[in-house]
N, C-alpha and C positions, 0 to 999 in steps of 0.2 A: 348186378352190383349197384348200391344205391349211388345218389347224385344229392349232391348238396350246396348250394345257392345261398351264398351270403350274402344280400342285398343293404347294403348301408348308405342311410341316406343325412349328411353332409350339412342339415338343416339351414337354407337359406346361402349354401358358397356359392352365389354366382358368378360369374365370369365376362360380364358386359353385357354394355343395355343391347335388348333384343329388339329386334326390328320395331315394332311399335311401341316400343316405351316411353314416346311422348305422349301416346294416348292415354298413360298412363300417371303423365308428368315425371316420369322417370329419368329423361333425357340424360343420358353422362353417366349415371350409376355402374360403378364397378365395384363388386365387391371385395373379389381375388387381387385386382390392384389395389384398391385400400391398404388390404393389411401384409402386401406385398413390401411396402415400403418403411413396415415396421423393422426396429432390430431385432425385434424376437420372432421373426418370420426364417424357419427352417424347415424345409421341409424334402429332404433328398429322396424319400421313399417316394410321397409322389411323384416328384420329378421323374424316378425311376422306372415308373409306370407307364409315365406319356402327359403328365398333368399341362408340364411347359411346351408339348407339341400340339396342343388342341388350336384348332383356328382361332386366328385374331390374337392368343393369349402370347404377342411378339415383345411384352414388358418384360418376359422372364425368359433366360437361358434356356433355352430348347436342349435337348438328348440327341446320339447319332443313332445309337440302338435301342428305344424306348421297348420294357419289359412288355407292356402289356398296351390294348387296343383303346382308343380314345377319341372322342368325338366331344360336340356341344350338342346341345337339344334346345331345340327352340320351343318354348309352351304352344300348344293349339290352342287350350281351351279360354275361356274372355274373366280371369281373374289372374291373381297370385297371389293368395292363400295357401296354407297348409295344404287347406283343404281339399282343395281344387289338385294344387300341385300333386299332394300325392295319389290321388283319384285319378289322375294322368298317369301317372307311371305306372300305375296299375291295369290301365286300359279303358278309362273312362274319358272321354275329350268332354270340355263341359261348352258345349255351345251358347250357356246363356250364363253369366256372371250370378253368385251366388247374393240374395238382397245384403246392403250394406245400409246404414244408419246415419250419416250424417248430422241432422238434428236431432239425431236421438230417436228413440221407439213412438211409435204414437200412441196416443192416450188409451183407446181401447186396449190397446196390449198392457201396459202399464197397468191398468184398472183391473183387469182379468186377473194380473199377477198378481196383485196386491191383497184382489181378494182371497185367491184361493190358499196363498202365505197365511193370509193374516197378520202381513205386515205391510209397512209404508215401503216407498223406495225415495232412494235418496239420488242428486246429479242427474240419471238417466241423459248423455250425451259423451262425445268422444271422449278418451280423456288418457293420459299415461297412468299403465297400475301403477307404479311406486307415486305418483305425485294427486292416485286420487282418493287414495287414503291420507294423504297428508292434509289433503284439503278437509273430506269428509270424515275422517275418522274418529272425531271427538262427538260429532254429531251423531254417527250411527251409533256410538255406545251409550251414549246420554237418553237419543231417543227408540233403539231398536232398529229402526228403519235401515234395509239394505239397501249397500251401496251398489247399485246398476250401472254398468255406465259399456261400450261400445269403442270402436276403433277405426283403421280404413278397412279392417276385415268384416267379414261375415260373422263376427262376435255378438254374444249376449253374455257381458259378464258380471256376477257376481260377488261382490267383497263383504267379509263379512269377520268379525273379530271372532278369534275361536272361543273365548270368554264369554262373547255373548251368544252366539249362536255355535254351535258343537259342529265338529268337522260335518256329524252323518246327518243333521239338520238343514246345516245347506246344501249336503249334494241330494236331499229332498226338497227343495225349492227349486234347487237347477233340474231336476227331473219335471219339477211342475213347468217350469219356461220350457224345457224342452216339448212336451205335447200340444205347449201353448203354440211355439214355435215352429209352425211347420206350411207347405205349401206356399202360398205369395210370402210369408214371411219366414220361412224356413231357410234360418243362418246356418251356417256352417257348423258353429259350436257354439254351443253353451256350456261357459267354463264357471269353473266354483274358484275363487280366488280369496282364500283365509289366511288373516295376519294376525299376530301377534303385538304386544308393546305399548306403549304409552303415548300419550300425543306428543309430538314430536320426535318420535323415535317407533315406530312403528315399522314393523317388517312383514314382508309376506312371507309366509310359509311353503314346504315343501309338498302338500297338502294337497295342491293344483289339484281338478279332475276335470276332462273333457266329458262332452256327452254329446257328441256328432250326431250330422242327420247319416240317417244308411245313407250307402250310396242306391244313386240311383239306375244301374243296372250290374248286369254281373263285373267281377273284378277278376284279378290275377288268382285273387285268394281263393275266390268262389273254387275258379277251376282246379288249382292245386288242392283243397282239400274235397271237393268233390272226385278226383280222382285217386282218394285215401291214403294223399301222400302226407306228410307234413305242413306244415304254415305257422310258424311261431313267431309271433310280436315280441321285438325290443321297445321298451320306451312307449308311447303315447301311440304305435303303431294301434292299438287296440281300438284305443278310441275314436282314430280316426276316423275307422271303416267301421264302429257303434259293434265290434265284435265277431263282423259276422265275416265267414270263413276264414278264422281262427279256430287253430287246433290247442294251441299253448300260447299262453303270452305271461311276459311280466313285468311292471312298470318301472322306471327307472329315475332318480331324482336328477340325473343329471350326466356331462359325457361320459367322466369316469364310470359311474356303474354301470353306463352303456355299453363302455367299450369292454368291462370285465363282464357282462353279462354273455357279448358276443366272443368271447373268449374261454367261458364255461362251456357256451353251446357248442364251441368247436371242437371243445373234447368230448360231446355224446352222440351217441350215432343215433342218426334221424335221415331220413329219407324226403328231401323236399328243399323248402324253401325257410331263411332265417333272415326275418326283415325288421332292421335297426334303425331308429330313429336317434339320432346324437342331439337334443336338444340347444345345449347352450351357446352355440354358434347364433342363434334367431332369439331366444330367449332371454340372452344373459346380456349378450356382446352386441349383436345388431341391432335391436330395436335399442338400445340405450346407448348406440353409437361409440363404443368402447375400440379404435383399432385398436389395440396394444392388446387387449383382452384378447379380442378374437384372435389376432395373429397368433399370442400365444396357445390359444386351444387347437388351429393349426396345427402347430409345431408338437404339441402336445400329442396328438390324433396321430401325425405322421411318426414320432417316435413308438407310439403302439402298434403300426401298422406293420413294424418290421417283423418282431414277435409271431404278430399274427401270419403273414406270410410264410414263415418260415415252420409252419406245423400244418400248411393244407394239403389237405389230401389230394392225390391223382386225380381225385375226378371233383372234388371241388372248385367253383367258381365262384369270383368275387367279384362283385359289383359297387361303384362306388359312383355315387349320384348327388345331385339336390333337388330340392320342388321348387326355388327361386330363389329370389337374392333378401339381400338386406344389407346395403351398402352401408358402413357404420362410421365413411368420413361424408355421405349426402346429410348435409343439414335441414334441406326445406321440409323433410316431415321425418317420423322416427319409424315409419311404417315400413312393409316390404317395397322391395325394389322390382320391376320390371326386368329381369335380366336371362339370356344362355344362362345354362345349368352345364356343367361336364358330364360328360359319361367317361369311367373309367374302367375298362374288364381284365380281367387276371384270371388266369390257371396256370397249371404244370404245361398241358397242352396247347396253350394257345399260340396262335400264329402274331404277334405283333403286327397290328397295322391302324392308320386312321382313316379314321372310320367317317371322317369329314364333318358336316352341318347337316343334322338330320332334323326332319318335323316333328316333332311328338315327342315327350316325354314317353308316350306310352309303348316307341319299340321296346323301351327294357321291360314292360310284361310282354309282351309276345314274346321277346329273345328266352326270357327264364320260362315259359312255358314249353315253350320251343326245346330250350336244352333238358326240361325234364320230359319230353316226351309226351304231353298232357293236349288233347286235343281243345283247342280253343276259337271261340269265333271273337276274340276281344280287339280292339282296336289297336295299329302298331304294326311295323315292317322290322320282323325280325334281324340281326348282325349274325344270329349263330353260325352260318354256314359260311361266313366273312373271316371269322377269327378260327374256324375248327378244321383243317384241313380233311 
């Protein structure tokens, strides 16, 4: 009988700062109380789950019978990035922080870029997307030259008017940064960010594309579609991991098509693994510090959740995660947060229990390997045998 593994990941709910999140300047960061305290914060499905029984999480109502098994996960690896994050859950620890930019790229990178474009670049330093087209935007269409500019992440990104340079234009210069980009200065991602509009009113479009480094050793994916099961990407999962062991994937603009995508997939039969990334949690709501937003996509996510529950199969398993925080009432930066992540697991089967403060984002690839049977040497101390009597 096949097995099927819905992994959905949460983007950026953390749930308090983690041990070292002053090294991080993090200090205080909570994400899950932030938008705890909004009125459009509803959320009974997870609660139902075990979400208000996770350690430390004593701001909300706890459950006496929580449905399903729950833990926090503390990060190993030395960022909190997407990138990093979800390289962790998969079974990657990253022992060494991926390069970040501060003053901006240095010049030989710049020069190399510029050449091989044949074009200028404009800003090249930190900056917020929606506020560095507002800056740069009349410039870049007056004189051509793309907008460059970086973050607290491991970004090289890309802005660029679709009028003047055509969507498949720039995700051919972000292919040129990307081979530029690599080794001592191999970011994370380099993202193509095209907008629309007129000076002063200019908007980014839905258009985004990542172009990630591989990772750098094997992942979850690797093993599940090496062992000719399934591995299908929601969302940005694709690009994460730059494609590789991916069997199916398809991108998504945003929660809703995520969460309707992950609910297409639950009606076709596949044998494997089905790994969702919810963007606009990190996207929309946290990096532009919106509680009320986020609380409501929240509430939003947890009214889809019932649906979903309510048509899994006997032998499906649901997994519900994040790769970090992004606390949207911390004011001192707009960047991610240092924070525990939840782990949430559901089946028809499962034993209810918690599961306590575990190290690793990356038991939940050993545990999904584990419950698909798939021999693996990836990093992570499996739950399966915790929750499966």
């Amino acid at each position: 009988m096949s097995k099927r593994v819905f992994l959905i990941v949460l983007d950026s709910l953390g749930i308090g700062e983690a041990p070292d999140a002053e090294l991080f300047g993090d200090k205080g960061a909570n994400t899950l109380k932030a938008i705890s305290k909004s009125e459009k914060f509803n959320i009974p499905n997870l609660r139902n789950l075990g979400l208000c029984n996770i350690d430390s999480v004593d701001y909300l109502d706890d459950i006496t019978l929580p449905q399903g098994a729950y833990a926090r996960l503390c990060e190993l690896s030395k960022g909190k990035d997407t990138t990093i994050g979800h390289w962790e859950i998969s079974g990657i620890v990253s022992d060494k922080a991926l390069p970040t930019y501060p003053n901006g790229f240095p010049a030989e990178i710049i020069s190399e870029f510029e050449q091989k474009c044949g074009r200028k670049v404009l800003c090249n330093k930190p900056y917020s997307g929606t506020q560095v087209i507002k800056d740069y935007g009349e410039e870049h269409i007056t004189s051509g030259a793309l907008i460059v500019y970086t973050s607290a992440d491991s970004v090289f990104q890309i802005a660029a008017h679709e009028d003047i340079v055509s969507v498949d234009k720039l995700y051919e210069y972000c292919k040129i940064a990307r081979k530029i980009l690599q080794g001592e200065h191999g970011v994370g991602r380099v993202i193509a960010r095209p907008f629309i509009g007129e000076n002063g009113n200019f908007t980014r479009t839905s258009n985004r594309h990542d172009f990630s480094l591989a990772p750098p050793a094997k992942t979850m994916l690797d093993v599940i579609s090496n062992s000719d099961l399934d591995c299908i990407a929601v969302g940005k999962i694709y690009d994460i991991f730059a494609g590789r062991g991916i069997t199916e994937h398809c991108y998504t603009k945003n929660n809703y098509e995520g969460m309707q995508k992950a609910s297409e997939y639950q009606c076709k039969n596949f044998n494997g693994l089905c790994f969702i990334n919810l963007v606009d949690f990190d996207m929309t709501y946290g990096h532009r510090r919106d509680v009320e937003g986020y609380a409501n996509a929240l509430s939003e996510f947890d009214s889809w959740l019932s649906d979903f529950i309510s048509k899994m199969l006997p032998d499906d398993l649901l997994i519900i995660t994040a790769d970090h925080g992004c606390d949207p009432s911390f004011t001192k930066t707009t960047d991610h947060t240092r924070e525990y992540v939840p782990l949430i697991a559901y089946s028809r089967g499962i034993t209810p229990a918690n599961l306590g403060t575990r190290e690793g984002l990356c038991d939940i690839g050993k545990s999904v390997c584990d419950y698909l049977n798939v021999d693996n040497n990836i990093a992570g101390n499996s739950f399966i045998e915790e929750i499966y009597e």
